[in-house]
C-alpha positions as CSV (number, residue, x, y, z in Angstrom):
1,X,-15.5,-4.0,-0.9
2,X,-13.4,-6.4,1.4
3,X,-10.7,-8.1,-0.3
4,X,-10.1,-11.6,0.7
5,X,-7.2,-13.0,-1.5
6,X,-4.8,-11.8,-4.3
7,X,-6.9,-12.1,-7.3
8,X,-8.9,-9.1,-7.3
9,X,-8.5,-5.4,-8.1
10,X,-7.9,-4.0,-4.7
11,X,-9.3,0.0,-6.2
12,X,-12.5,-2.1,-7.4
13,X,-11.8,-2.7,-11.2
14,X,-14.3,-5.8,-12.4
15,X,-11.3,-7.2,-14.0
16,X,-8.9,-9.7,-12.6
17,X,-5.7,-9.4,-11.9
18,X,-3.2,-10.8,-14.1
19,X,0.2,-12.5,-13.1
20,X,3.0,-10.2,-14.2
21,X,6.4,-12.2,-13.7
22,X,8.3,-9.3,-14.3
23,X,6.1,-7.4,-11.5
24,X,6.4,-10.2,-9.0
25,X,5.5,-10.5,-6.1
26,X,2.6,-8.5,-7.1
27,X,-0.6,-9.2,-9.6
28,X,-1.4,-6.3,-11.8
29,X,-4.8,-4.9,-12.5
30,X,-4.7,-4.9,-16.6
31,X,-7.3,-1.6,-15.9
32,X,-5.8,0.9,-13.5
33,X,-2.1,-1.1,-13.3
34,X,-2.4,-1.2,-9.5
35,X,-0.3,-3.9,-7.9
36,X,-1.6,-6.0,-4.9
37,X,-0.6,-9.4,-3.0
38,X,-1.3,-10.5,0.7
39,X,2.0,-11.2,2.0
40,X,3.4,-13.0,4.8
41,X,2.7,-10.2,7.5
42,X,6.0,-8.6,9.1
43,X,6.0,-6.5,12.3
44,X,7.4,-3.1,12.0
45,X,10.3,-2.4,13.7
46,X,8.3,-0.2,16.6
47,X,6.2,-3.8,17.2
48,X,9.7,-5.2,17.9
49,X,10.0,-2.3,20.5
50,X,13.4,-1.6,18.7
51,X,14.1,2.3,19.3
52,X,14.6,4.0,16.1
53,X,17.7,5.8,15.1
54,X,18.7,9.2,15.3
55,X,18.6,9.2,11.7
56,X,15.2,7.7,11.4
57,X,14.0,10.2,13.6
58,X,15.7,13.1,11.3
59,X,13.9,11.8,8.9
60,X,11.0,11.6,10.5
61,X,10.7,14.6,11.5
62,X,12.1,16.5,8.2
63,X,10.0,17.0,5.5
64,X,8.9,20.0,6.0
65,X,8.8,21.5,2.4
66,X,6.7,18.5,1.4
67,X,4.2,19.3,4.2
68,X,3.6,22.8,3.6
69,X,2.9,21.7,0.0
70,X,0.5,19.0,0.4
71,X,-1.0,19.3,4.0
72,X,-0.3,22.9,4.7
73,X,-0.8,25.2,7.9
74,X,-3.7,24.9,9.6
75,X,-6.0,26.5,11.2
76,X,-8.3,23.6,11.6
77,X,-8.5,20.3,13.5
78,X,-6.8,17.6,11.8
79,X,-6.1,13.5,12.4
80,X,-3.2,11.7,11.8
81,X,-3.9,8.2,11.4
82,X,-1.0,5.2,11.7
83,X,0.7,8.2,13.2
84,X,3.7,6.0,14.3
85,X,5.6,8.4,16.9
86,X,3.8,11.0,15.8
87,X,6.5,13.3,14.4
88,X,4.1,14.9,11.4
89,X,1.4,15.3,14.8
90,X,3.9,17.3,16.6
91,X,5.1,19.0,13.2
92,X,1.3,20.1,12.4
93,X,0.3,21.3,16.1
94,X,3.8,23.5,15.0
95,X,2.2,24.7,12.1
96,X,-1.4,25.9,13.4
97,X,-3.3,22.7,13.6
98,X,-4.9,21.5,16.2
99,X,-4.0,17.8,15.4
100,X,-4.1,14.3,17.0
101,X,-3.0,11.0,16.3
102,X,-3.8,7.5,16.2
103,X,-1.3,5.2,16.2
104,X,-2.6,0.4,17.1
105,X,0.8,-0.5,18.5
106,X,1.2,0.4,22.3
107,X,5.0,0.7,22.8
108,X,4.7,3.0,19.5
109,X,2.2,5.1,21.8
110,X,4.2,5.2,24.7
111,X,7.5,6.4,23.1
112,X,5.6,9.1,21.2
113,X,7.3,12.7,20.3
114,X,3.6,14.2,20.4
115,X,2.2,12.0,23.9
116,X,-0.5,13.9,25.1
117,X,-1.8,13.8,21.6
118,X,-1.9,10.3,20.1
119,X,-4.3,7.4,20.7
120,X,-5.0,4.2,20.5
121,X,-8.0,4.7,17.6
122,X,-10.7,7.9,16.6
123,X,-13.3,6.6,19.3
124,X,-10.9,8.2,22.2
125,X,-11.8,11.4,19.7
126,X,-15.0,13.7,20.1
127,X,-15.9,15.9,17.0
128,X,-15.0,15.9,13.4
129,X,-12.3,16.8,11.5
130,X,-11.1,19.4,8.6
131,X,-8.4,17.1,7.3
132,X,-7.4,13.0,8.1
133,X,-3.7,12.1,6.5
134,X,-2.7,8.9,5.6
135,X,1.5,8.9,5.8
136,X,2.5,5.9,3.9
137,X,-0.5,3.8,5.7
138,X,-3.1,2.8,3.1
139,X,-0.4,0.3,1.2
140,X,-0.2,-1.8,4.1
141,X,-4.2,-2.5,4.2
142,X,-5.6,-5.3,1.9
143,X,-9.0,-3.9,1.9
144,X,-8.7,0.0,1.2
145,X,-11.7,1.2,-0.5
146,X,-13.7,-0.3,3.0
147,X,-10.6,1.6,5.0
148,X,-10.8,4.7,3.7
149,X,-14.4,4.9,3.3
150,X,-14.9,4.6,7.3
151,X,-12.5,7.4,7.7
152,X,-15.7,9.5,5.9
153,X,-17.9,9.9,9.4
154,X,-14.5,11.3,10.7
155,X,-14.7,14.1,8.8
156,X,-16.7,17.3,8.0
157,X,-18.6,18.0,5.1
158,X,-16.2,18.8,2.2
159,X,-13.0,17.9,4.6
160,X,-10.4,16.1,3.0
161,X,-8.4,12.7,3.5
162,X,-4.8,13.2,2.2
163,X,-2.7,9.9,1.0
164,X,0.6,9.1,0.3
165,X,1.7,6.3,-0.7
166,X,4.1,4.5,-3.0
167,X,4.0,5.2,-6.7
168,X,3.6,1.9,-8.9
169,X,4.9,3.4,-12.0
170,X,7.8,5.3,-10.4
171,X,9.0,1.6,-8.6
172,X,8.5,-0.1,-12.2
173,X,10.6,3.0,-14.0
174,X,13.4,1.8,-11.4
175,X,12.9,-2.0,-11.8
176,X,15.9,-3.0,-13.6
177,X,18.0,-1.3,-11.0
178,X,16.6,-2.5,-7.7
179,X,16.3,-6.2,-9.5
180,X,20.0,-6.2,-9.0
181,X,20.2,-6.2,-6.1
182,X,17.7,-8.3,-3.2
183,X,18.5,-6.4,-0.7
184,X,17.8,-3.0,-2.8
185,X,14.4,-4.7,-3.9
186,X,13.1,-5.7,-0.4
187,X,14.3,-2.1,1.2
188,X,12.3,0.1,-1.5
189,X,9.6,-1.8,-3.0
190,X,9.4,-3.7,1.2
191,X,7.0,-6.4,-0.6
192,X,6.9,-8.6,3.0
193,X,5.2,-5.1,4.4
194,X,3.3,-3.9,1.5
195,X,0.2,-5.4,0.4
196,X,-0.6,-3.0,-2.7
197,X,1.0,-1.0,-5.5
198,X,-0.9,1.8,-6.3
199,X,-0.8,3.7,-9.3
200,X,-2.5,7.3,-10.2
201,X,-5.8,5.5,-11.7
202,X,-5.6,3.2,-9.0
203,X,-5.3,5.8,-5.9
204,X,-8.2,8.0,-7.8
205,X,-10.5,5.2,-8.4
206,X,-10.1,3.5,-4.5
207,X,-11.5,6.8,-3.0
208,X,-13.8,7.6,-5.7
209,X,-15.4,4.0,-4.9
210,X,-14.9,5.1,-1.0
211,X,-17.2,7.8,-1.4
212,X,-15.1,10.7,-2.3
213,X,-16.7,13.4,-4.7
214,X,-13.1,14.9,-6.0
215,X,-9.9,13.4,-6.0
216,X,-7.0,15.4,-6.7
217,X,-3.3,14.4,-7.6
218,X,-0.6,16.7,-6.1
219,X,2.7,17.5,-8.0
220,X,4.8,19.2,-4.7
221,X,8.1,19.7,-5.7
222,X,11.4,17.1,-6.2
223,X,13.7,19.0,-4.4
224,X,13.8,21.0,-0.9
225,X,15.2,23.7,-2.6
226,X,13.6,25.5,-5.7
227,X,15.1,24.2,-8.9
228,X,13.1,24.5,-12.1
229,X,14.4,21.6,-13.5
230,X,13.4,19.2,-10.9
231,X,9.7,21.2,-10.5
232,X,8.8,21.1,-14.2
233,X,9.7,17.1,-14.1
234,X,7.5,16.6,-11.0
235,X,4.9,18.6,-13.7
236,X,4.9,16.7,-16.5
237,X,6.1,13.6,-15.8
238,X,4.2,11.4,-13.1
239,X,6.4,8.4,-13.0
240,X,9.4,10.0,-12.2
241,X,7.7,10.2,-8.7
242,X,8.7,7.7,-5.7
243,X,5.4,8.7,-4.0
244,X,1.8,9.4,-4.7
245,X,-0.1,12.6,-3.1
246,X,-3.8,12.7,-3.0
247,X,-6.3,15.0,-1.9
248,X,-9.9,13.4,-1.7
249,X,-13.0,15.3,-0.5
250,X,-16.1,14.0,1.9
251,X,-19.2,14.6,0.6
């Protein structure tokens, strides 16, 4: 399914999508809630060949309790696409993997943590993989269920794609807080970058439609510490979540 403008359900609902004032800049999807609109396309900073911060790469490269939870140690072969400077490639070949990258933008390439592993796109790649991750990627694509069903022939039989992406419902739990405030709005919810919204349903039915037999959603924990009160929120109550985490499985 290739989506071609703004008016319909980018996970593949039949119904179209509704304008939500309240939710703007994005139409909503009165099935699965998932938000979606083409906007005026922005290069990321990397395309501006602007060198990231120290802090940006901190943060890049942090993480770590996050990415034992959801990714995990390897062993296995695993590909990292829209791996940006490939900090999580260089984080999973330190944790087992052997893992590669692919990241479009050349000056992103060339200023990689993880070089000798990150290319230009999967046909620079022989062989399949046990596990393909999607860091924050799959929002900024405005046909997904096509993108992540041609990530499928990268994988092995009953290998995984993990996603993570925004969570709808966590931004909309936090509207009347970021519409205070423009410049609050436009750094979280990034509408000039991000051309869908997705919610739980939404994630769940955009790879079931790609092909996926079983979709799982992942609850890691809040906090980089243990703390029971945090863990049994991120149980039991979805929306408190800034971020989605999906595992989906290849026939």
């Amino acid at each position: 399914m290739t989506v071609t403008d703004s008016s319909t359900c980018p996970a593949g609902c039949p119904t179209a999508l509704e304008r939500v004032g309240r939710f703007a800049p994005y139409r909503t999807c009165p099935e699965c809630g998932t938000g979606f609109w083409i906007p005026p396309r922005r290069p990321a900073f990397w395309g501006q060949e602007v060198e990231p911060s120290a802090q940006q790469h901190g943060d890049w490269s942090g993480r770590e309790s996050l990415r034992l939870a959801t990714v995990g140690r390897g062993p296995g072969r695993l590909l990292d696409v829209g791996c940006g400077f490939g900090h999580f490639v260089r984080w999973a070949l330190e944790h087992d993997w052997d893992a590669w990258g692919t990241e479009p933008d050349p000056w992103a390439r060339r200023a990689s943590v993880a070089p000798a592993r990150v290319v230009e796109d999967s046909s620079a790649l022989d062989g399949s993989f046990d596990v393909v991750t999607l860091w924050d990627v799959l929002e900024h694509t405005t046909a997904p269920i096509d993108f992540v069903a041609g990530l499928r022939a990268l994988l092995h039989p009953g290998g995984r794609v993990f996603v993570c992406s925004p969570n709808f419902a966590g931004i909309k739990l936090r509207w009347p807080l970021l519409r205070r405030s423009r410049e609050r709005f436009d750094t979280v919810v990034r509408p000039n970058e991000h051309a869908i919204q997705f919610t739980e349903t939404g994630m769940r039915r955009t790879l079931e439609h790609a092909g996926y037999e079983r979709v799982e959603h992942l609850r890691p924990p809040l906090a980089s510490q243990p703390n029971l009160v945090l863990d049994a929120l991120a149980r039991w109550w979805p929306s408190a979540r800034r971020g989605l985490f999906v595992n989906a499985y290849a026939p």
